[in-house]
C-alpha positions as CSV (number, residue, x, y, z in Angstrom):
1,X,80.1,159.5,40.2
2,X,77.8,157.8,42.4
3,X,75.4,159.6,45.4
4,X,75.4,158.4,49.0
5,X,73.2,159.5,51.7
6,X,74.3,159.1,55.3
7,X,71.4,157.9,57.6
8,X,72.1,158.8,61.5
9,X,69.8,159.9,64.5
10,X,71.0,163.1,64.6
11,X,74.3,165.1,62.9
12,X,75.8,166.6,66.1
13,X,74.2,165.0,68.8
14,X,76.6,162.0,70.5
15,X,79.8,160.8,69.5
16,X,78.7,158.6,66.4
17,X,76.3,161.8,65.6
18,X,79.3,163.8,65.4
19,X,81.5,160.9,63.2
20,X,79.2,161.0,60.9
21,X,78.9,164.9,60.1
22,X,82.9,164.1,60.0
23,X,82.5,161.6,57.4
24,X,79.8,164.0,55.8
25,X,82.3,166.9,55.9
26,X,84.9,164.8,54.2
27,X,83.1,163.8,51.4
28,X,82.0,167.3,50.7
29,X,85.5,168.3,50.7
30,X,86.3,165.4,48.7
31,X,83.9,166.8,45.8
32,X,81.8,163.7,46.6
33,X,78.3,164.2,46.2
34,X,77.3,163.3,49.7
35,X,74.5,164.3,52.5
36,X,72.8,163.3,55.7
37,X,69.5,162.4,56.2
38,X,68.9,162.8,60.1
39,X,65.5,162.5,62.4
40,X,67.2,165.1,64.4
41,X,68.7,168.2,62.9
42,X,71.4,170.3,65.3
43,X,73.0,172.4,62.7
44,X,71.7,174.9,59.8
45,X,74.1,173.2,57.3
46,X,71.9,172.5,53.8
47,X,73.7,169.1,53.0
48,X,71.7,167.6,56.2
49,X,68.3,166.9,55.7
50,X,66.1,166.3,58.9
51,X,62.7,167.3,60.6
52,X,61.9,170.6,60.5
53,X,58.3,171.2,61.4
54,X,57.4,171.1,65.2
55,X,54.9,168.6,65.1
56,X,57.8,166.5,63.2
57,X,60.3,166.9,66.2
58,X,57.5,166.3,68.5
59,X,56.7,163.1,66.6
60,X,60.2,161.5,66.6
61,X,60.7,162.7,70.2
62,X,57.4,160.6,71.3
63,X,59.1,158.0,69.1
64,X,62.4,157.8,70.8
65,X,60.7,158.2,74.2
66,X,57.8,155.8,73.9
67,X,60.4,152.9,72.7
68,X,62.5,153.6,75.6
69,X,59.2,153.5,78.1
70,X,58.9,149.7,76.1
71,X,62.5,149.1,76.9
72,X,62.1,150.1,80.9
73,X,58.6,148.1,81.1
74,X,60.0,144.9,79.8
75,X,63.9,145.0,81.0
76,X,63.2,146.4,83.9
77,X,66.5,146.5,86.0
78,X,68.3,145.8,82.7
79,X,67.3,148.7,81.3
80,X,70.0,151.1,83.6
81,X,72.2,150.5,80.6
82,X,70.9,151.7,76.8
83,X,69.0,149.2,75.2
84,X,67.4,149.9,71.7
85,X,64.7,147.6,70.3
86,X,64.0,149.4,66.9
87,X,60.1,148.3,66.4
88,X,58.0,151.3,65.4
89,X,57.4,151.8,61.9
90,X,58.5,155.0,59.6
91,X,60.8,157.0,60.7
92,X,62.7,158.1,58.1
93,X,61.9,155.2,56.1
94,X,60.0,157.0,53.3
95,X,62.6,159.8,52.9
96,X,65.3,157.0,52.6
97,X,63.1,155.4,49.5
98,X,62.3,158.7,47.9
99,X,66.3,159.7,48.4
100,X,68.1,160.1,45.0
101,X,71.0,158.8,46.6
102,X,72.7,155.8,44.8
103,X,74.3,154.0,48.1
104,X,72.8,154.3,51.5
105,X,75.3,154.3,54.6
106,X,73.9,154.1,57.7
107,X,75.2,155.0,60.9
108,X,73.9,155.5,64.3
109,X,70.0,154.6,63.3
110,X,68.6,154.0,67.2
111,X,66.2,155.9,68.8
112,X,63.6,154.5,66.4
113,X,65.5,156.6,63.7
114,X,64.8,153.2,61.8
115,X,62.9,149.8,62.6
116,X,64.7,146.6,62.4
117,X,61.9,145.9,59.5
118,X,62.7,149.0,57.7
119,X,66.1,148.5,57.6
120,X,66.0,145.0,56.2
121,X,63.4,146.4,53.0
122,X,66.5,149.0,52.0
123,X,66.8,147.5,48.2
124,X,69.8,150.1,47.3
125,X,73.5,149.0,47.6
126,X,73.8,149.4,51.4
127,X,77.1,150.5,53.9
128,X,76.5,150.0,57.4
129,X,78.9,151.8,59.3
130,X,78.9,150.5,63.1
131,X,79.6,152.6,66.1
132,X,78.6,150.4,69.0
133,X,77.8,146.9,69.3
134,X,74.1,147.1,68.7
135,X,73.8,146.0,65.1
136,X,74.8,142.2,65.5
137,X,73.3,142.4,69.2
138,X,70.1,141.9,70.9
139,X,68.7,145.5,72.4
140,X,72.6,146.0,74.2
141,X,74.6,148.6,72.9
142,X,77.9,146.7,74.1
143,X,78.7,143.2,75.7
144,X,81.4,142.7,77.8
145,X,81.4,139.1,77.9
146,X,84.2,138.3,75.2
147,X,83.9,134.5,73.8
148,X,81.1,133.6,75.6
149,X,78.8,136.7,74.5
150,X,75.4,136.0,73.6
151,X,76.1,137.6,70.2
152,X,78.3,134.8,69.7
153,X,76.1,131.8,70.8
154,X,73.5,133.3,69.2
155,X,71.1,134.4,72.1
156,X,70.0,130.7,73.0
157,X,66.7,130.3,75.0
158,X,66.6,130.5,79.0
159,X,70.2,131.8,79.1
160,X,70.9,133.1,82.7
161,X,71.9,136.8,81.5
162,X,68.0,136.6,80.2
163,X,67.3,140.4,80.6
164,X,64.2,139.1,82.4
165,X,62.7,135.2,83.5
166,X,59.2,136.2,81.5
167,X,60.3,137.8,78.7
168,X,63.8,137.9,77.0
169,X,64.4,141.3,75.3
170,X,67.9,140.7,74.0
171,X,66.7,137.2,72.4
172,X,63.5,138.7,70.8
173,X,65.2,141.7,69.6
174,X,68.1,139.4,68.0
175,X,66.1,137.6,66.6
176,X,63.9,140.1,64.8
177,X,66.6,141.1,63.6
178,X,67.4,137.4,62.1
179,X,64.3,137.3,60.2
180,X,64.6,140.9,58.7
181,X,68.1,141.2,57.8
182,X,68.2,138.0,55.4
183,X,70.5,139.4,52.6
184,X,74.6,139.6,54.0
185,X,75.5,144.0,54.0
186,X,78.6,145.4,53.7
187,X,79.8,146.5,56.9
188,X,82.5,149.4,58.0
189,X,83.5,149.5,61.2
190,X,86.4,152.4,62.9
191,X,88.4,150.1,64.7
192,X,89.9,146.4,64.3
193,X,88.7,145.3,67.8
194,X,85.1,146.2,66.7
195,X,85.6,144.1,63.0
196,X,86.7,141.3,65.0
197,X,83.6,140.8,67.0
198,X,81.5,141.4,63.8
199,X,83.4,138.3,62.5
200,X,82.8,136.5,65.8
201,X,78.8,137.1,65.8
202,X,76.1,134.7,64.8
203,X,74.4,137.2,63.0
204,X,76.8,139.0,60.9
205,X,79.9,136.6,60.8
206,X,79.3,135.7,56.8
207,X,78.9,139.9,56.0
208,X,81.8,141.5,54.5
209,X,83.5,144.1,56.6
210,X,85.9,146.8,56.1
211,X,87.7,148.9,59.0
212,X,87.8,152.5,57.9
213,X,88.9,154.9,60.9
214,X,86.4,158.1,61.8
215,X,87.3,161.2,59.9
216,X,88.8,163.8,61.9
217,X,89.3,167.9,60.1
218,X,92.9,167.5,61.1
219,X,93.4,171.4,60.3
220,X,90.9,172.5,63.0
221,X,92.3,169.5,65.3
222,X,95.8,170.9,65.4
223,X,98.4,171.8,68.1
224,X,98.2,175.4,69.7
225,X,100.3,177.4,71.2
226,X,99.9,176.1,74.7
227,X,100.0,179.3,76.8
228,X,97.4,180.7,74.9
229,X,95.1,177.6,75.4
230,X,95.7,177.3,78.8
231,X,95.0,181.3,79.2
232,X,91.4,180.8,77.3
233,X,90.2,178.2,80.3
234,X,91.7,180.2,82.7
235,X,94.1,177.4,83.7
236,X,97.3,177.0,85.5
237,X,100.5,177.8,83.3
238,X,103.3,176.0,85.2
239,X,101.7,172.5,86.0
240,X,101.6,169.3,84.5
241,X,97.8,169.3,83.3
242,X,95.5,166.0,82.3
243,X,91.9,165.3,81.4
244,X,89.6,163.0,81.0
245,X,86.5,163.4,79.1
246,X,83.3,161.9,77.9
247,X,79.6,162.6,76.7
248,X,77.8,162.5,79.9
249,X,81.5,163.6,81.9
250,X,82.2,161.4,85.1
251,X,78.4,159.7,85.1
252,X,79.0,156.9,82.5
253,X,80.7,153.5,83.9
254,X,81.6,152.7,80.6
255,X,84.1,155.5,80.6
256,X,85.9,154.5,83.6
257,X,86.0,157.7,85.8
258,X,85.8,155.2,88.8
259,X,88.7,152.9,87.6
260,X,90.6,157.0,87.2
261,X,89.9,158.0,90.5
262,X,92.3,155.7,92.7
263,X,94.9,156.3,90.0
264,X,94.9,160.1,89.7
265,X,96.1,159.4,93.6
266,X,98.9,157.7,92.5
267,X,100.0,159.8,90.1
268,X,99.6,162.7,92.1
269,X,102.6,161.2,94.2
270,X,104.8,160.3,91.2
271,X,104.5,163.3,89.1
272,X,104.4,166.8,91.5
273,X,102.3,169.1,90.8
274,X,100.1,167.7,88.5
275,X,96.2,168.7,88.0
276,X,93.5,167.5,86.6
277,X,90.8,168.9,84.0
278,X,87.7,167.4,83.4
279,X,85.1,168.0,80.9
280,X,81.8,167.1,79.6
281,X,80.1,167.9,82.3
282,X,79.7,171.3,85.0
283,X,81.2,171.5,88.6
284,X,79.5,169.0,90.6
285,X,77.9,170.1,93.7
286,X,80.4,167.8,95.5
287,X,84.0,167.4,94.5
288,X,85.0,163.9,94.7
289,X,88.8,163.7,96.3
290,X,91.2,162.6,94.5
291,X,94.3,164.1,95.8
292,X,95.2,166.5,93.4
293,X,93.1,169.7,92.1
294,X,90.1,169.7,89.4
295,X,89.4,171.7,87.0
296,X,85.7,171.6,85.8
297,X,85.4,173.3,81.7
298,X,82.1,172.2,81.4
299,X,80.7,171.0,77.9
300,X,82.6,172.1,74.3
301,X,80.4,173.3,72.1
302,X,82.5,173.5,68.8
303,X,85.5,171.8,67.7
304,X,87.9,174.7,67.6
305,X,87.5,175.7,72.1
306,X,87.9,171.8,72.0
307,X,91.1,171.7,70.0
308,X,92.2,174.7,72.1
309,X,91.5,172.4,75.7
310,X,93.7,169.6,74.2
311,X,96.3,172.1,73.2
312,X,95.9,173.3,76.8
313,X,96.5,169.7,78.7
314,X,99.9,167.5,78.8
315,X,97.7,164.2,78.1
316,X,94.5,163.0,77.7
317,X,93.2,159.8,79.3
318,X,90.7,157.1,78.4
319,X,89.6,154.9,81.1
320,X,87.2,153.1,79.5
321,X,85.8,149.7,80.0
322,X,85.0,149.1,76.2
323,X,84.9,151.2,73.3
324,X,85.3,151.9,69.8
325,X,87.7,154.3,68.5
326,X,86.8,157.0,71.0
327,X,86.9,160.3,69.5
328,X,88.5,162.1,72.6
329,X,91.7,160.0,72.0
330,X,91.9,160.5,68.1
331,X,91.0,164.2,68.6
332,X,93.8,164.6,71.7
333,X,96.7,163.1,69.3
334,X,95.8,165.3,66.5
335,X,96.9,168.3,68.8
336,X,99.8,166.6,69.4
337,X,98.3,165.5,73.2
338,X,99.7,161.5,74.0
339,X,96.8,159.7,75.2
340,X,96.6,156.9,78.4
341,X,94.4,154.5,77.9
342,X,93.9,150.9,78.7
343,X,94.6,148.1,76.3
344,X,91.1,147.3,75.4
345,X,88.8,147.2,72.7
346,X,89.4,149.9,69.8
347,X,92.3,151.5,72.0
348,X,94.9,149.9,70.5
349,X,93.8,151.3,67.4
350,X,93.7,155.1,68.6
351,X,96.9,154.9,71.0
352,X,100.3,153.3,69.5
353,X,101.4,152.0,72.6
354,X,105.2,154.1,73.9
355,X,104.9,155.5,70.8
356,X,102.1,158.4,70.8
357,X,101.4,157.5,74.5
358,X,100.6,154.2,76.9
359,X,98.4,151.2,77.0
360,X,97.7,150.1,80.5
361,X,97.0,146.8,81.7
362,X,93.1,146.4,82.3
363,X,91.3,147.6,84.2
364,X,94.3,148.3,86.7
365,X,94.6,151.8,88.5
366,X,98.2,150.9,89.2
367,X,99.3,150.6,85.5
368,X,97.2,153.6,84.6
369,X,99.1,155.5,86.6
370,X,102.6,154.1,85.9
371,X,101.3,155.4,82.3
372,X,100.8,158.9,83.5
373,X,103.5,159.2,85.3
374,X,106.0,157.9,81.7
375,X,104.1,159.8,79.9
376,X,104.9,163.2,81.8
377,X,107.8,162.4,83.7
378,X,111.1,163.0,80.8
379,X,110.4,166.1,78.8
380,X,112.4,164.8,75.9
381,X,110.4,161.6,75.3
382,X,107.1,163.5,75.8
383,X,108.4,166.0,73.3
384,X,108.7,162.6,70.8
385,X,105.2,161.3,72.1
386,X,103.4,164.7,70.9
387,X,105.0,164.8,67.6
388,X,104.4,161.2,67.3
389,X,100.7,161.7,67.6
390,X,100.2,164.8,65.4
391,X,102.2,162.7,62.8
392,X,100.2,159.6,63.3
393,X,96.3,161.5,63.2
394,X,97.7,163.2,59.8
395,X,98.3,159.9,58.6
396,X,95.6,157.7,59.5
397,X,92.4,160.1,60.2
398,X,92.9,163.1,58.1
399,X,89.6,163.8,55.8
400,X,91.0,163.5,52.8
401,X,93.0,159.7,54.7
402,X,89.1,158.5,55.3
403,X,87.1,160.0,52.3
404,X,89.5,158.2,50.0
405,X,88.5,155.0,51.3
406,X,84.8,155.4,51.9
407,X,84.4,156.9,48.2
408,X,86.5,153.4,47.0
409,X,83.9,151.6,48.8
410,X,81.1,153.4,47.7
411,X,82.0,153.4,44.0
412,X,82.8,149.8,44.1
413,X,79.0,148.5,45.7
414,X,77.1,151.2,43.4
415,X,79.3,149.8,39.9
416,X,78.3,146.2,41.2
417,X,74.5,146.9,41.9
């Protein structure tokens, strides 16, 4: 039986932090001999390995920080959204080659976790698992330009989406990562959308690529007795309840609280009653109207208050713009809470569409909140929505579901290295 180590920023730190202490989790479980080798340690658990030492933390922090300072100088208006250009050297490069491990499967490596250079000198049988867009990208984290992406075209000199006239980032970054990353790299990614761009790319179009969903502990992620959840939050019993939430709460555009907003109107004048929770973020100092009440949880700290919030709402929804498989909408069907999201990127792969809850035309309020409003207004096809969902997370995202098919994979690269 072969090793693998998981390389990520961080284990608990972000959405792909936390998909990857999933994956971690599930391979432990599994009996696979698995850990993490992070430049930013959250937990005490032993399997992670990570920085320990304050002059270590200090010395990826200055990393992460002085890259970013790079980023701002160069992109200058640009940089509002995350770009990563990977330069500095070591990192955790010289734990990864001492590492025992047999396969390497990266993950989330920005931050300077890893330099473009470093990654391209791994020499053991190599997984990349991708959670944004950033790997077959310039510095961007995700593109919205479809077809004509410059990911596609392959970042062609004095393109007008140039981060800046003098000097373009996204080209220079790309095409650093051209040079370094000669040999094609198996590639995972969670959702079909993602695998499809991947295929589209310039730079990874001949790798091989596999969609394996996130892991999910499907037996903490489970439906609870809704009274009692709704009593923990201090929530209203006899209303229809829904939530939105994201890393960063109402702040990032990506996650569409401003494409919500108009529709949670709407819905407050199809369905009566209904409220609305938000998380991932405290009370704001001003409440933006909406027309119907919010609710303001703050940030979950650990996966059994958050199962308890799903378990406390009547559906979750994901606005967003663009994403992977967002982790809010596998977690919400796993406590048997239908999700409304629009039909966009990886959200076809979390939501069957009037089956475990709605796809909505983008990026239209009005057919969000036509969504809503199905999704809550006939008790006994909500009633077939959540068990729908609990069924369908069982099936697709359940540990020992996604460890069986990373393990395949693994076993498979390490036999033919």
């Amino acid at each position: 039986m072969s090793r693998v180590v998981l390389v990520s920023h961080s284990d608990m730190e972000g959405g792909a932090a936390r998909a990857t202490w999933r994956l971690n989790n599930a391979l432990l479980e599994s009996q696979y001999p698995a850990s993490m080798l992070v430049a930013k340690k959250i937990t005490d658990a032993v399997s992670v390995v990570g920085a320990t030492s304050k002059l270590d933390k200090v010395v990826n922090l200055v990393r992460a920080q002085l890259s970013s300072a790079i980023v701002s100088a160069v992109a200058g208006r640009a940089s509002s959204e995350l770009r990563s250009i990977n330069i500095l050297p070591g990192g955790l490069s010289k734990a990864l080659h001492l590492s025992a491990a047999d396969v390497v499967n990266l993950h989330w490596v920005n931050f300077e976790t890893l330099s473009i250079a470093s990654i391209g000198k791994i020499r053991k049988p190599l997984v990349w698992t991708l959670h944004d867009m950033w790997p077959f990208c310039g510095a961007e984290h995700y593109v919205y330009e479809g077809s004509d992406a410059r990911y596609v075209n392959g970042y062609a000199a004095q393109d007008p989406r140039a981060t800046s006239a003098r000097f373009d980032l996204d080209r220079w970054t790309w095409r650093r990562k051209q040079r370094a990353w000669t040999k094609p790299t198996q590639v995972v990614t969670p959702s079909q959308w993602l695998a499809s761009c991947v295929k589209e790319s310039a730079l990874m179009r001949d790798w091989p690529v596999t969609v394996i969903p996130n892991a999910l502990d499907v037996g903490v992620y489970k439906p609870w007795p809704k009274a009692l959840a709704r009593d923990m939050f201090a929530l209203p019993q006899d209303v229809p309840l829904i939530m939105f939430g994201a890393d960063g709460g109402a702040r990032d555009k990506r996650k569409g609280w401003d494409l919500l907003q108009p529709a949670l109107a709407l819905v407050a004048e199809q369905v009566p009653g209904v409220q609305c929770v938000v998380f991932g973020q405290g009370r704001p100092s001003k409440e933006p109207e909406v027309g119907l009440p919010l609710h303001w949880p703050g940030v979950m700290h650990d996966d059994v208050s958050l199962a308890l919030l799903y378990s406390a709402v009547d559906a979750v929804i994901v606005p967003s713009r663009l994403d992977n498989l967002p982790q809010c909408g596998t977690e919400a069907q796993a406590c048997g809470c239908p999700v409304v999201a629009f039909d966009v990127g990886g959200l076809p792969d979390v939501v069957s569409h009037l089956e475990t809850g709605y796809l909505a035309t983008p990026f239209s309020s009005e057919s969000l909140a036509e969504g809503i409003a199905w999704v809550l207004n006939d008790a006994e096809r909500y009633q077939a929505l959540s068990g729908a969902a609990r069924r369908r997370a069982e099936a697709l995202w359940g540990y020992d579901v996604v460890a069986a098919q990373y393990i395949e994979l693994y076993e498979r690269l390490a036999n033919a290295g």
